[in-house]
N, C-alpha and C positions, 0 to 999 in steps of 0.2 A: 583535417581528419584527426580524433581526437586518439587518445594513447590504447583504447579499449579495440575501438576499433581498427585500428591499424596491424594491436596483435590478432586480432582474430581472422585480418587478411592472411598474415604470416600463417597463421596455425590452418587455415585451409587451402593457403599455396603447397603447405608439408604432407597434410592429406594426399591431396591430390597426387602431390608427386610421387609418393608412395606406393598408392594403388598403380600408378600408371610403371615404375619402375616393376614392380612385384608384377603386374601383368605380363610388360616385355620379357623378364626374363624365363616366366613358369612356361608363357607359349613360346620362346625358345628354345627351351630344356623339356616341355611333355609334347607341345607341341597340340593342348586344348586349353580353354578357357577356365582359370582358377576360380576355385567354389571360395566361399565367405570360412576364413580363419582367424579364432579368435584370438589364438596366444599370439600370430604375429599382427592384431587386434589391440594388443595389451605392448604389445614391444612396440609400438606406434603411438602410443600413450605415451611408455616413458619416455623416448625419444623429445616428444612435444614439452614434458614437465621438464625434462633435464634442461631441453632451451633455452625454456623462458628463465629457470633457474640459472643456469650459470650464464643468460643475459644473450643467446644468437639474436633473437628479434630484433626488433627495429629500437636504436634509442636516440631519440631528437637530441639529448645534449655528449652523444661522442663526438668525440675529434676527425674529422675526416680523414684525415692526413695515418690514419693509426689504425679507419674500422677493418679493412683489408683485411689488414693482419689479424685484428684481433677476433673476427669472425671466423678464417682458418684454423684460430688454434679454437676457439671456443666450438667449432664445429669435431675440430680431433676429438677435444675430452669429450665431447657429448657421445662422439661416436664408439670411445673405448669404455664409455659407462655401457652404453646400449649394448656391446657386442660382449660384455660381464655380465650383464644381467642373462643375456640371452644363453649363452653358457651353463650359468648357474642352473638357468630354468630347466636347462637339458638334463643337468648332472642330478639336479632334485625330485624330476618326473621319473629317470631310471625304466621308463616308457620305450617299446619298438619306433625307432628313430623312424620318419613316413621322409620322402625324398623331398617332399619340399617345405621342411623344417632342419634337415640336415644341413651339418655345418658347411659343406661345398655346395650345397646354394645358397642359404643364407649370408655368407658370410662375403661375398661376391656382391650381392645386390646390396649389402649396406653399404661398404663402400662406394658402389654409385651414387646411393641414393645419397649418400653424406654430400660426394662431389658436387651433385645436382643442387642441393640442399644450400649448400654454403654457396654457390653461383649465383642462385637463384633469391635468397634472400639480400646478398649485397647487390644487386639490383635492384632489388625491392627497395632496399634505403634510400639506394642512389635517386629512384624517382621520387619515393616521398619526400625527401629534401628537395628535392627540385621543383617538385608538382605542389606541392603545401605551405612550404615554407612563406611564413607572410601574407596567404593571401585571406584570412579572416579579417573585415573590416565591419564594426559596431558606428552606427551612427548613435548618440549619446542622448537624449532627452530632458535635460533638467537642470536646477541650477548648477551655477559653477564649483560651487563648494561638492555636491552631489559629481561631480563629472570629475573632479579631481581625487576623488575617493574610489571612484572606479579606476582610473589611472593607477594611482598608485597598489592595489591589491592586484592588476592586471600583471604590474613589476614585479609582485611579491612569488608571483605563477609562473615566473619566468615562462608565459604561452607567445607563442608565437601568432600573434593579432594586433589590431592598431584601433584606437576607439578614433572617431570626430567627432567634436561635440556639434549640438543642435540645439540653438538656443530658442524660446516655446515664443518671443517676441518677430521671432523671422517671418517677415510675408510672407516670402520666397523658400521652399526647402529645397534641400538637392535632389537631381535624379537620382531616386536609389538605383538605378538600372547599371550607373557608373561606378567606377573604383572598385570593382567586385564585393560589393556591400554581404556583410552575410545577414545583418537585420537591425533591428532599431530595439536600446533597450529605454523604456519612458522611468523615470523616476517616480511620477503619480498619475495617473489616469484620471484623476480626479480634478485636476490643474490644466486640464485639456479646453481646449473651444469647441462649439459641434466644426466648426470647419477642418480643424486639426485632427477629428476624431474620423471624420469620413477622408482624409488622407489617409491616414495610418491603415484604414480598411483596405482603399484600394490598394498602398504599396502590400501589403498580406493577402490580396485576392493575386496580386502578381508574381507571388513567391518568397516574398522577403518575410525574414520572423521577426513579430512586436514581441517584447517579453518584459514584465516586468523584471526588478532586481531582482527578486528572490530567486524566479527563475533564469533567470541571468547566469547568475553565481551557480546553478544544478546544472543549466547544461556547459557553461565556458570554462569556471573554475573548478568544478567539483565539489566545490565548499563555500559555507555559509559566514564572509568576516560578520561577527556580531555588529559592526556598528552599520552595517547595511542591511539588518533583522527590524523592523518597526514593530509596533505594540498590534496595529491590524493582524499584519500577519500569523502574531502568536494567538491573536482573537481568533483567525478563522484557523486554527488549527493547524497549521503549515508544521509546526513541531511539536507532537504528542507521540506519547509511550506507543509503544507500538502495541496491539489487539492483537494479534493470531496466536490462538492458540495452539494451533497445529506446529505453528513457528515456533513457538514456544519451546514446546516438547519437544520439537525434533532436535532445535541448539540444541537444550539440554542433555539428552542423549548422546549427543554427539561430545557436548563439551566432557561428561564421565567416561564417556568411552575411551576416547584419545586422553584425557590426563592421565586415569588409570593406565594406557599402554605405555607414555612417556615417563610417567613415573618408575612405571617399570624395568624398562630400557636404558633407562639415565641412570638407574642408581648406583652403577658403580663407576661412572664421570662424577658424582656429585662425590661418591666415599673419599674419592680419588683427589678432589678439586677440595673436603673439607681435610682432610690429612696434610694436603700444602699450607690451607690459612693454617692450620695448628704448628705445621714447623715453620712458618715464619716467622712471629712476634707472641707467640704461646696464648695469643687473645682467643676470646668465643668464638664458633665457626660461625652462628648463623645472626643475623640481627634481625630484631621484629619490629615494627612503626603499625601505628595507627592510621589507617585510610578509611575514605569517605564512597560506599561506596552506592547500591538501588537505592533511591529515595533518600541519601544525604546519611545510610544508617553506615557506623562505625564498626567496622574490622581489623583482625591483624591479619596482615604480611607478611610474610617473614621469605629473607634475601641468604646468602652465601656472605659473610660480611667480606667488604672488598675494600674498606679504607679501615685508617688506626682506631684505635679504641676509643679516643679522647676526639673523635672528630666532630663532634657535634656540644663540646660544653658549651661554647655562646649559644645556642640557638638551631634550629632549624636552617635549611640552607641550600640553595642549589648546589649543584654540582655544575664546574666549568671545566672548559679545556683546562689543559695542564695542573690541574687539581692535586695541589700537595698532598694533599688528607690520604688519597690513592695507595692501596700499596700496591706491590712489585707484580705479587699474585692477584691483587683486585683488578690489577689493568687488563692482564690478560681475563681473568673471568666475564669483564664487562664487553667486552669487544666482543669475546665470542656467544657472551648473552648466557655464562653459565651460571652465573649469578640470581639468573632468574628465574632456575627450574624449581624451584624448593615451592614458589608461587603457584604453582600445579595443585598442589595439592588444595589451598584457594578455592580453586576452580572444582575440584571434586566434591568439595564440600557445599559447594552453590555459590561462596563469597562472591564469585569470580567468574568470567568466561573466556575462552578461547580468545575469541574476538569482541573487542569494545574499547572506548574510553580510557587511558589510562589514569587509574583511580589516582589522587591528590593525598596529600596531607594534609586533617583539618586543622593546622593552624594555617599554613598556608593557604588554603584556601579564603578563608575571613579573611583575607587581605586582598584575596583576587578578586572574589565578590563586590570588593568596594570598587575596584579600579575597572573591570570589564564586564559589559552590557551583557546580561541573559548568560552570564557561566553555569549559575545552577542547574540548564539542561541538559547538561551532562549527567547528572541523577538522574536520566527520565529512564536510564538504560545499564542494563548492569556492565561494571569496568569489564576490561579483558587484558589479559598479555600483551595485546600487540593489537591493532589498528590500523582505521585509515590514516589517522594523524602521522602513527609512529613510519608509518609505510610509503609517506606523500613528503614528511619535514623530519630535518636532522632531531636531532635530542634536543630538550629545548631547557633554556639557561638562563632566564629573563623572562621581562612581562610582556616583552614583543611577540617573541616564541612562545607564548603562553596564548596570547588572544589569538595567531597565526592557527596551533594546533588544536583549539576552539572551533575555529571554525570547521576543519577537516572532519571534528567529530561531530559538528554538527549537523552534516551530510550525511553521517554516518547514521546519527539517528535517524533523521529523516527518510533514505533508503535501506534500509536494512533491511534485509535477506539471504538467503543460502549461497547465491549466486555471489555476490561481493561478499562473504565471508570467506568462500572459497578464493576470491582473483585477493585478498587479502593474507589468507594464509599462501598462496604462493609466493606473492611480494613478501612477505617476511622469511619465508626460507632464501628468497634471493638475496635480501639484507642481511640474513645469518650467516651465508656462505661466502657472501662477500665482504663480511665483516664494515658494515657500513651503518650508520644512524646511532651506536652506543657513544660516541663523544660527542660534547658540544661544538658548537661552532667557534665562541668564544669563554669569555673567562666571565665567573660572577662572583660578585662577592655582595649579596643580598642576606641578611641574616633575620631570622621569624623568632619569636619568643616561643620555646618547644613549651606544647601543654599537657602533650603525652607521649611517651617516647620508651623504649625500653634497649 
């Protein structure tokens, strides 16, 4: 059960029990059957968005030893945001209070439902770890070189599955019926025997899935590594600009909307956050770079500057853990990602969106181009703040982490729509609050000849 699906069991076990809580207690206290209420409608939203934000759902890589606890407390806070908001709602309507929106019923059933809530989801862990764990099994189809490249991207997903390979010379192939097989992915279809081909049909008339790699990597990994993208695939179209125009307009709408309000809400964290860079080392607040962004065209940027003045004379350069260049006030700007609200305005201007690609610098880029397969299709889509890449893999510091978060976006192109920009912008509010994905993993010291820079 994959990470999408799993939360969406979570988000209608909370449903559920909700209604079912809010029923028990209206026909204990009126003593008839509750009509449809929208505000506690909306307080059942937040409740769901505060979750998955400060993380109650289900997560395959916590510690078991620790979920217990940490599902208790992460259920408290969710429940003393819920019962502030709900508060607030009451003090801001200034409305005839009706009995069952008042605070002595209300505020009774949250706490159950919280109880219920936090019971009921660590159970839910406990069986998806139990019941999932491991039992994805890929039979492999192809050469060994091919089979060992799925192996290793399968590491890089840390997913919980096991390939076997199947080599196209075997008489003999396994029961797929055995080892709880979940399907067979072929390398080329085209390297097939008719004999091998009316197997494969009937193991897919019995239930099992054939998938090539491309599909492969959309339904298991999420993501596209380039070097398992072949020139077919981009012939038949597998990765093109996206066409809706409806899609179009609506981002965009959306992306002015929401910058224009964060811009406006932020700007006195930003007056706030440029007054520190000025009384720390009396340097510029803000620093501007040139990026690459629709169709390869060039824009500026412009950041909170969060390292010293002089930190870029050799050259262009990533940034790594423990990064001297850093300053005192830059660390904390970067962690909390304040750094990168001034890029809003980007985004209102068209440079940029909400959600997409995070745009490169083209000196660095000509370098990456030479070293990794199909990077320019990140152009097919305008950059954005924050992504699936940014949202799936830490910060990236290296040209490992460069073809890794490649590929993330290029899933991203490939399914883009309203639906994954929205489960994207809530993974980034979970990674903002949890202060997680602004540092590298490791240290680099890679240096680009800068060709524009300001």
């Amino acid at each position: 059960m994959n990470s999408r699906r799993r939360l969406l069991v979570a988000l209608l076990l909370d449903t559920v029990l909700f209604a079912l809580v809010y029923t028990a207690f209206f026909l204990g206290r009126f003593g008839v059957w509750p009509e449809l209420n929208l505000p506690l409608g909306g307080l059942l939203g937040f409740w769901q968005i505060a979750s998955y934000v400060i993380g109650r759902y289900y997560d395959s890589q916590e510690k078991r030893s620790a979920a217990a606890i940490k599902q208790a407390i992460r259920t408290l806070i969710t429940l003393t945001l819920s019962i502030s908001v709900f508060l607030v709602w009451l003090w801001l309507t200034a409305s005839p209070t009706l009995a069952e929106t008042s605070r002595g019923f209300i505020l009774p059933m949250l706490l159950v439902f919280a109880l219920s809530s936090g019971l009921l989801q660590q159970g839910l862990n406990l069986l998806l770890e139990g019941r999932f764990r491991g039992q994805e099994v890929w039979l492999v189809l192809g050469q060994t070189g091919f089979q060992r490249l799925l192996h290793q991207e399968l590491g890089l997903s840390r997913l919980e599955a096991r390939l076997q390979p199947l080599d196209l010379s075997h008489a003999v192939w396994p029961d797929p019926g055995k080892g709880g097989r979940s399907g067979v992915v072929v390398q080329s279809f085209d390297d097939l025997v008719p004999e091998q081909v009316q197997t494969l049909l009937h193991w897919q008339s019995c239930g099992l899935t054939v998938l090539s790699p491309v599909c492969w990597c959309e339904q298991v990994l999420q993501r596209f590594p380039p070097g398992l993208i072949s020139s077919e695939d981009l012939l038949r179209g597998q990765f093109m600009k996206p066409q809706g125009s409806i899609q179009r307009r609506f981002k965009r709408f959306g992306d002015v909307l929401v910058s224009a309000a964060l811009l406006w809400t932020t700007a006195l964290l930003m007056l706030t956050a440029a007054l520190l860079i000025k009384l720390e080392d009396g340097g510029p607040i803000f620093y501007g770079q040139w990026r690459s962004g629709l169709d390869g065209e060039l824009f500026k940027v412009w950041k909170l500057r969060s390292m010293r003045v002089d930190a870029e004379q050799a050259g262009a350069q990533w940034s790594g853990r423990g990064d001297l260049r850093i300053t005192r006030i830059g660390r904390l700007l970067r962690v909390t990602r304040i750094d990168e609200l001034p890029q809003l305005w980007a985004v209102l201007t068209g440079s940029m969106s909400l959600i997409g690609p995070r745009p490169e610098r083209p000196e660095i880029e000509q370098e990456l181009e030479k070293e990794i397969p199909h990077y320019r299709l990140r152009h097919l889509i305008r950059p954005g703040l924050s992504g699936w890449a940014q949202v799936n893999y830490p910060y990236g510091a290296n040209l490992e982490d460069t073809v890794n978060k490649l590929s993330y976006d290029l899933y991203y192109i490939r399914n883009s729509s309203f639906w994954l920009d929205l489960l994207i912008l809530f993974k980034t509010m979970r990674l903002v609050l949890n202060a997680r994905g602004a540092v590298a993993l490791r240290a680099v010291n890679i240096i680009y000849p800068t060709q524009s820079r300001m």
